[in-house]
VOPAGU-2260 file (C-alpha; in pm, 1 decimal, decimal comma):
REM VOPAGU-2260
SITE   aa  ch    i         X         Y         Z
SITE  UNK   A    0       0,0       0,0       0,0
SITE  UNK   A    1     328,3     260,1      79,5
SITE  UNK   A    2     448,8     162,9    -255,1
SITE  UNK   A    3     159,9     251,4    -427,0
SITE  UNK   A    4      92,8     594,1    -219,6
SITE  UNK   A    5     444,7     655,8    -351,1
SITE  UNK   A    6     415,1     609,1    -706,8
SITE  UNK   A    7      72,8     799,8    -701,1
SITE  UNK   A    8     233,7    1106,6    -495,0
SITE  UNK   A    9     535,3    1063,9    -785,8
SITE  UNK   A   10     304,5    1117,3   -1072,0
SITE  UNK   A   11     137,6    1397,4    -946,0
SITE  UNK   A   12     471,4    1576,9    -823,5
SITE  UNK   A   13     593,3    1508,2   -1185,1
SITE  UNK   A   14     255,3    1621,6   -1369,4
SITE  UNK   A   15     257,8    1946,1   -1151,3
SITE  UNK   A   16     610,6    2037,3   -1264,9
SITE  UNK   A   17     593,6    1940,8   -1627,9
SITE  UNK   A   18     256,7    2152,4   -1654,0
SITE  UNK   A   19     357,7    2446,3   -1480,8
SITE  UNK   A   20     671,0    2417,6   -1695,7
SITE  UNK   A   21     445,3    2471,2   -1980,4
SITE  UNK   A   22     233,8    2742,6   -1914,7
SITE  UNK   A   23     538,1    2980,9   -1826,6
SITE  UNK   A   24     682,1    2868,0   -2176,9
SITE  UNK   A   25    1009,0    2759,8   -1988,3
SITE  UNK   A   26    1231,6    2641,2   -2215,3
SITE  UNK   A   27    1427,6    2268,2   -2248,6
SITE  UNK   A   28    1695,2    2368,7   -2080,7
SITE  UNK   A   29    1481,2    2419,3   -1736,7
SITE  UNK   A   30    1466,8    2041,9   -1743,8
SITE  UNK   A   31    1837,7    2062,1   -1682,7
SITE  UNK   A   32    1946,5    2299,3   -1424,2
SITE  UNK   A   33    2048,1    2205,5   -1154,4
SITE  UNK   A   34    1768,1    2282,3    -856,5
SITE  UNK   A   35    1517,0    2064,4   -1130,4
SITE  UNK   A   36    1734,7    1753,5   -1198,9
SITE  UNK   A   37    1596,5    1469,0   -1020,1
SITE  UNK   A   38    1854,9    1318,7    -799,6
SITE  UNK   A   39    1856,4     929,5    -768,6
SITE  UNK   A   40    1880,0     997,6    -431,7
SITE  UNK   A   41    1506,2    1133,4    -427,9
SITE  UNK   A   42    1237,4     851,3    -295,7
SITE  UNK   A   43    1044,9     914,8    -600,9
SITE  UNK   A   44    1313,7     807,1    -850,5
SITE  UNK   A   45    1250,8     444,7    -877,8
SITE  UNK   A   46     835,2     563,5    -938,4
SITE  UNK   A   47     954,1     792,5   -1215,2
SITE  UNK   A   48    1134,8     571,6   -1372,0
SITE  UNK   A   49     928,8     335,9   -1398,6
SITE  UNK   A   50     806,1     331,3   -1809,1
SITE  UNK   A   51     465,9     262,4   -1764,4
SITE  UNK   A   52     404,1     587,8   -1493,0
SITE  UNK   A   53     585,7     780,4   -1716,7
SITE  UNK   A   54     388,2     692,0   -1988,1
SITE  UNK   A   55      74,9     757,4   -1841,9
SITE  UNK   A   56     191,0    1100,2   -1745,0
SITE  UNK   A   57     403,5    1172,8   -2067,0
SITE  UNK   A   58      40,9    1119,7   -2228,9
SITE  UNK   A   59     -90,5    1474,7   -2065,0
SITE  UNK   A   60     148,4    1650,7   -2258,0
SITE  UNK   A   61     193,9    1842,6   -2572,9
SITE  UNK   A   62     434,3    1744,8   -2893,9
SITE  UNK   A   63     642,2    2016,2   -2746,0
SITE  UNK   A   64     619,5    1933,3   -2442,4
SITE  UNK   A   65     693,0    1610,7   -2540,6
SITE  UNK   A   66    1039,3    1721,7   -2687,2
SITE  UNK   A   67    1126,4    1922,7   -2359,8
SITE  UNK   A   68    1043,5    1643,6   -2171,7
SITE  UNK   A   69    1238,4    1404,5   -2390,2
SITE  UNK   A   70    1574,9    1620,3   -2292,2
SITE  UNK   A   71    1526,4    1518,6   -1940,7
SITE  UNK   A   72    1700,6    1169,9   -1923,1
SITE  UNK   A   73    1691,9     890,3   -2097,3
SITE  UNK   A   74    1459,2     666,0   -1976,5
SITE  UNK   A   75    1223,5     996,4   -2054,8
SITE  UNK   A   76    1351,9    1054,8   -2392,9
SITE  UNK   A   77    1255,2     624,6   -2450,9
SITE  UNK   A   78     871,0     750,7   -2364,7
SITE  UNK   A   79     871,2    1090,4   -2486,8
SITE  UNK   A   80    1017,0    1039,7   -2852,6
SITE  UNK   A   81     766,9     690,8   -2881,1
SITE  UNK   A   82     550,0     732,9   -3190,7
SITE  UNK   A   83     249,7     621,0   -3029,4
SITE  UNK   A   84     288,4     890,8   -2767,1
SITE  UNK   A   85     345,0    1178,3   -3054,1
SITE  UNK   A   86      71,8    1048,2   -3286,3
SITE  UNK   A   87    -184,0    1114,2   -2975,9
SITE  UNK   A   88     -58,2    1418,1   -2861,2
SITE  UNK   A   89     -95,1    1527,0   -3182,5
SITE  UNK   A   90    -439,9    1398,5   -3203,7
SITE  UNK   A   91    -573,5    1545,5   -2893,4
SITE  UNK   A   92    -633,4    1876,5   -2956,7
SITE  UNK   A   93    -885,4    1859,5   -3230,9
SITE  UNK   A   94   -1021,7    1531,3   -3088,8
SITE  UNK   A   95    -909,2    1366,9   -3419,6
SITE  UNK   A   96   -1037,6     987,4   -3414,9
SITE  UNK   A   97    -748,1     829,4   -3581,0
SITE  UNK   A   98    -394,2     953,1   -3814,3
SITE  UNK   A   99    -309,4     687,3   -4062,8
SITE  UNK   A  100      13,7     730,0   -4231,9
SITE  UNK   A  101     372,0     813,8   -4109,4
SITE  UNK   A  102     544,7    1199,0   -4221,6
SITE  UNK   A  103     880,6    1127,9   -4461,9
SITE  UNK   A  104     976,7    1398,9   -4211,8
SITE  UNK   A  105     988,7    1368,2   -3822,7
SITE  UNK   A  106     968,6    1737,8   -3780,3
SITE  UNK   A  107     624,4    1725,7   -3914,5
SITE  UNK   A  108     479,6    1648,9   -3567,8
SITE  UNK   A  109     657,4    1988,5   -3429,9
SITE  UNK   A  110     371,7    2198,1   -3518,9
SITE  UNK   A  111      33,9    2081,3   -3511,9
SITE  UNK   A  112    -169,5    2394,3   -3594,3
SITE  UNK   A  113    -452,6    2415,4   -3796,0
SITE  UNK   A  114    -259,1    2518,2   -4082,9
SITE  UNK   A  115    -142,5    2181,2   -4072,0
SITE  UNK   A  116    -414,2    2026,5   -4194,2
SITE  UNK   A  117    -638,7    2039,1   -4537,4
SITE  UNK   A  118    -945,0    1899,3   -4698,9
SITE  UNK   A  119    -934,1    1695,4   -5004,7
SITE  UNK   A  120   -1187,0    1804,4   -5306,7
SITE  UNK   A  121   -1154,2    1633,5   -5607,9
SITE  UNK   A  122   -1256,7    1871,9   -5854,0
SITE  UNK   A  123   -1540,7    1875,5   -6063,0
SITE  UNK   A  124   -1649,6    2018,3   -6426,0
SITE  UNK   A  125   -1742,8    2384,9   -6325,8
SITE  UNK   A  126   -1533,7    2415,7   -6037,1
SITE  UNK   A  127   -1328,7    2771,3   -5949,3
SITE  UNK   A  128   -1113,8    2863,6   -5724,1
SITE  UNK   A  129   -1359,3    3129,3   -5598,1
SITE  UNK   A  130   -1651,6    2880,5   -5616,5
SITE  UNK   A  131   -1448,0    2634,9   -5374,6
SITE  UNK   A  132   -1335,1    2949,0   -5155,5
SITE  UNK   A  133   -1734,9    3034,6   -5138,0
SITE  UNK   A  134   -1862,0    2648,8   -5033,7
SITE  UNK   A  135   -1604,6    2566,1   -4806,7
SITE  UNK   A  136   -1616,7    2965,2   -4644,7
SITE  UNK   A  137   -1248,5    3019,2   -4705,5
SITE  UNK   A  138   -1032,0    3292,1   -4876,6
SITE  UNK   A  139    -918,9    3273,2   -5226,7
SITE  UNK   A  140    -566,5    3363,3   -5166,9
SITE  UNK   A  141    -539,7    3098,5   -4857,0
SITE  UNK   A  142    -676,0    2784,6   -5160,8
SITE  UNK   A  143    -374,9    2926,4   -5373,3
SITE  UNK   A  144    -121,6    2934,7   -5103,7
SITE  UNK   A  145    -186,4    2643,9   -4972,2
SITE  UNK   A  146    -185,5    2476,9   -5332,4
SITE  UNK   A  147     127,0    2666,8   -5456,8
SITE  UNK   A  148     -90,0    2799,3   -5743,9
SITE  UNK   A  149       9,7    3141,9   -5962,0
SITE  UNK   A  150    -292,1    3170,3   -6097,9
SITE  UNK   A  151    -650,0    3041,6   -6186,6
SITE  UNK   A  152    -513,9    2823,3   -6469,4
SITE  UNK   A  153    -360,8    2565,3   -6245,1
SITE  UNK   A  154    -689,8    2432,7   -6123,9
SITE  UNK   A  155    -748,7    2287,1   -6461,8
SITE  UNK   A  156    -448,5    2083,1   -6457,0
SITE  UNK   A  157    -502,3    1861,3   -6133,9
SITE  UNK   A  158    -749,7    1621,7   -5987,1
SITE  UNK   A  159    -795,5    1769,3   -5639,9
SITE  UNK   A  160    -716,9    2063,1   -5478,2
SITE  UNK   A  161    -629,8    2127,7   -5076,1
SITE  UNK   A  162    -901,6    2329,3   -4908,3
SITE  UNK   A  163    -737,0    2501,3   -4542,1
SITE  UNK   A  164    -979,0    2419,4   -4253,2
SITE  UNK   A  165   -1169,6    2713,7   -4128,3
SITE  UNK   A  166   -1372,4    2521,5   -3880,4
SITE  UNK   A  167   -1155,3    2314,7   -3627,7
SITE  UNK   A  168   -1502,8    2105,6   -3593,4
SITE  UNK   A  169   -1457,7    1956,4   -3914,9
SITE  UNK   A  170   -1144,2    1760,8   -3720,8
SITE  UNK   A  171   -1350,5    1613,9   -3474,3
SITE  UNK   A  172   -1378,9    1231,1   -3473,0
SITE  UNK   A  173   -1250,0    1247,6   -3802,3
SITE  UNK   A  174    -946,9    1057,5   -4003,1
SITE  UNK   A  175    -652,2    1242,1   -4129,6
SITE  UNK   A  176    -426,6    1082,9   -4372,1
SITE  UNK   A  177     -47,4    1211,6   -4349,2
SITE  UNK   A  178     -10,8    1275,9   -4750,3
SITE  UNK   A  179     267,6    1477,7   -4944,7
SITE  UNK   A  180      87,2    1674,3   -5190,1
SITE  UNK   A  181     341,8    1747,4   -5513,2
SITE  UNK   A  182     137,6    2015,2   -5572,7
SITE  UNK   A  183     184,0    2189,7   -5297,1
SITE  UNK   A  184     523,3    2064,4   -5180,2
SITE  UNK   A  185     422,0    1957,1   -4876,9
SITE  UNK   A  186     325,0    1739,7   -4640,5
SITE  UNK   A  187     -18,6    1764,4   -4478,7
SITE  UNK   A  188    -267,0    1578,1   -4238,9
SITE  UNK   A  189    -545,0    1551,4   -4520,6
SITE  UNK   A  190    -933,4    1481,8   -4425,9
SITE  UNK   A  191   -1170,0    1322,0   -4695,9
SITE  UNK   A  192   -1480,1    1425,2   -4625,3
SITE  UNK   A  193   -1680,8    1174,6   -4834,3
SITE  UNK   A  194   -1479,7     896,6   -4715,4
SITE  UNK   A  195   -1146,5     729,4   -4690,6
SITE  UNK   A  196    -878,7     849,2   -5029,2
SITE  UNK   A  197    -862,3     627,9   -5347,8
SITE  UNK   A  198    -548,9     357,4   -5342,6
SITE  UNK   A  199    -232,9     454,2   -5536,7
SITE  UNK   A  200    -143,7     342,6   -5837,1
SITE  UNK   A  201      72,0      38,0   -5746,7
SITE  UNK   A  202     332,6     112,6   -5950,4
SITE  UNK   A  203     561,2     418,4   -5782,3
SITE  UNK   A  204     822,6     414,2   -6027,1
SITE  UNK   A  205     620,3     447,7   -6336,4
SITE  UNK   A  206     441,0     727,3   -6194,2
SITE  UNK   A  207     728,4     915,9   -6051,9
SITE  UNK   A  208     847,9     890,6   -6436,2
SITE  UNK   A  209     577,8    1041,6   -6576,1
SITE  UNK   A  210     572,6    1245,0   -6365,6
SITE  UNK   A  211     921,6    1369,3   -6440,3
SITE  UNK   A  212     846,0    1349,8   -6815,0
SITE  UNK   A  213     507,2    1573,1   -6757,5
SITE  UNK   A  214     755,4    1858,0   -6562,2
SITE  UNK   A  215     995,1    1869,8   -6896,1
SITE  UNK   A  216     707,1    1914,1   -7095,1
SITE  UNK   A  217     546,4    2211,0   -6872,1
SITE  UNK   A  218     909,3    2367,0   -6891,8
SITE  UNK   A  219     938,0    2409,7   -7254,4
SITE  UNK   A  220     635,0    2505,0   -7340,4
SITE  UNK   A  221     630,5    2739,3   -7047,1
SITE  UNK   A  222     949,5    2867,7   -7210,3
SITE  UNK   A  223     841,9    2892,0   -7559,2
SITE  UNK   A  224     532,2    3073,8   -7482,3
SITE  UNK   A  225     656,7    3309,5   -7241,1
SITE  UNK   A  226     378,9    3264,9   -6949,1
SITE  UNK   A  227     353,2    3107,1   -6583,5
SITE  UNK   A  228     379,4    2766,3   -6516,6
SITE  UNK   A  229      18,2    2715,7   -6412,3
SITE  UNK   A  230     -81,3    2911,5   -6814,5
SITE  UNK   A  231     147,1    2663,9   -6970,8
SITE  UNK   A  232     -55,6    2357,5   -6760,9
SITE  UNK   A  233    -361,7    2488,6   -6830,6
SITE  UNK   A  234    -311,4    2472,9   -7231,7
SITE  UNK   A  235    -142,4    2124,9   -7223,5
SITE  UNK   A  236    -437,5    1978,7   -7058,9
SITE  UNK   A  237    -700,6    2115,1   -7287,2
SITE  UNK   A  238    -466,4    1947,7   -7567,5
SITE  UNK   A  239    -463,2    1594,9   -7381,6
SITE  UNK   A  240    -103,8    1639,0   -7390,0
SITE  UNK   A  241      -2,8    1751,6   -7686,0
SITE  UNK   A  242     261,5    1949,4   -7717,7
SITE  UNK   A  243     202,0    2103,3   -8058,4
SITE  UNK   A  244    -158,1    2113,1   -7966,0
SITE  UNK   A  245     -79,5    2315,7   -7701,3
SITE  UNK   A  246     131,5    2598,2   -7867,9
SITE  UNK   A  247    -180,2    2614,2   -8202,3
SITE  UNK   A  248    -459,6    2650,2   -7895,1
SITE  UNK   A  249    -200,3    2936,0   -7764,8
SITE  UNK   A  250    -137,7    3111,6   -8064,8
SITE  UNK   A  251    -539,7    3094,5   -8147,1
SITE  UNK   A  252    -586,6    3214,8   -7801,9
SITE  UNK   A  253    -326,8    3488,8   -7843,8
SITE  UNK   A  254    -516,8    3612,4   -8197,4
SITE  UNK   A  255    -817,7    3660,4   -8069,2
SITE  UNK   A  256    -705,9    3861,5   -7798,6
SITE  UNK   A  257    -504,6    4075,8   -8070,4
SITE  UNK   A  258    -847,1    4146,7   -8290,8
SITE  UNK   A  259   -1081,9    4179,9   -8010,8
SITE  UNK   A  260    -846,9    4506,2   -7934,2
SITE  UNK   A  261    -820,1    4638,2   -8300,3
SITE  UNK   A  262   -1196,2    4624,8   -8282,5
C-alpha cells in the first residue's frame, strides 16, 4: 500500500512540474538545471522511472512538451520520442479519431496547428477557385497558397485541390491521412470528407516517371510561350497532352485577344 501511495504522490509531483513548466513557456533547458534535476537519491526516482508511470503522465502533454520532456534523461527521452505517444498528442487537440500514415519527415509532428491540416476536393467540371473558396467559407488567396498555385489556370491541370480548414469542428472524430501533396510541396494531415482516399497506383516508379516526363514538358512550353507555369498547364491539358496542340490553342488564343483590341 506505501508503494503505491508513492508512485501515485510521484506522478502527481511530476505532472505538476511538467505543466507548470508549460504554461510559463520555460524552455528545455529548465529540465536541466540544476535545482530541477531529479537526484537518484530522491524517494520518487525508482516511481519515475518506472516506463509505464511515465507513460501515463508523458500522455498529458503536448508534442512540445513532449520534446522538452524528452531532454530530461533517458529513460524519458525512450517515452517521450515513442511514436504512439506523438501520434496522440498530436491527435488530442482537435479530438481527431485516428492519423493513418507516417510523415517522410519527423519534424512534421513539431507543429500541429490548424494550418497543418487540409481537406481533399476532387474537382469537378465547373469548379473555381472562388466557387471552392465560397462552399467551403475560405479565402481565395489561402486555396492558392496552400496549393502553390500562380494563378486560376492551375486548377485545370489537377485532380484535387487542398481546401485550409476554417472550422476546427470539421477535425472532430475524423481521419486524417499524413499525404505529401506534389502540388503543394508539402506534407499535410489531409481529411476526406466523403470517405477514406482512393489507393495509389501500385506502380511508384512508373508514376514518378511520368511524372518527371510531364515537368519537362510544362518547362518548354512554359518557355516557348513566355507565361507562368500554371498558363502553360492549363493549355497542355485542354490538348490531352499535346505538345504542338498546345502551342496552335495558344497562338489561337493569343489572336483573338489581338483582334478583339483592333476592334
Amino acid at each position: 500500500m506505501g508503494c503505491c501511495g508513492d508512485q501515485n504522490d510521484a506522478e502527481e509531483e511530476l505532472q505538476n512540474h511538467l505543466l507548470s513548466s508549460s504554461s510559463s513557456s520555460a524552455s528545455a533547458s529548465s529540465f536541466t538545471d540544476p535545482s530541477t534535476v531529479i537526484s537518484p537519491m530522491n524517494s520518487h526516482f525508482s516511481a519515475l522511472a518506472c516506463p509505464d508511470t511515465l507513460r501515463l503522465i508523458l500522455s498529458k502533454l503536448s508534442v512540445t512538451d513532449l520534446a522538452r520532456a524528452s531532454c530530461v534523461c533517458r529513460a524519458w527521452s525512450s517515452v517521450a520520442s515513442d511514436n504512439n505517444m506523438i501520434v496522440l498528442a498530436f491527435m488530442a487537440p482537435w479530438k481527431l479519431k485516428e492519423v493513418v500514415g507516417m510523415p517522410l519527415n519527423g519534424s512534421f509532428w513539431r507543429d500541429n496547428g490548424i494550418g497543418k491540416f487540409a481537406i481533399s476536393h476532387r474537382l469537378a467540371r465547373g469548379d473555381t477557385v472562388a466557387s471552392l473558396a465560397v462552399k467551403y467559407s475560405v479565402q481565395v488567396m489561402d486555396i492558392k497558397r496552400l496549393n502553390n498555385m500562380m494563378s486560376d489556370h492551375g486548377i485545370y491541370s489537377r485532380e484535387r485541390l487542398l481546401i485550409p480548414i476554417s472550422s476546427p469542428e470539421l477535425l472532430i472524430d475524423g481521419i486524417c491521412y499524413i499525404e505529401f501533396d506534389t502540388y503543394a510541396k508539402r506534407e499535410v494531415a489531409v481529411l476526406y470528407l466523403e470517405g477514406a482516399p482512393e489507393k495509389k497506383p501500385s506502380c511508384l516508379l512508373n508514376r514518378v516517371t511520368s511524372v518527371h516526363g510531364r515537368r519537362r514538358i510544362i518547362n518548354s512550353l512554359r518557355r516557348s510561350m513566355q507565361v507562368d507555369d500554371e498558363t502553360a498547364q492549363y493549355y497542355l491539358s485542354i490538348s490531352n497532352g499535346n505538345l504542338r496542340a498546345a502551342l496552335s490553342e495558344f497562338s489561337a488564343d493569343l489572336e483573338w485577344e489581338r483582334q478583339g483590341a483592333l476592334a
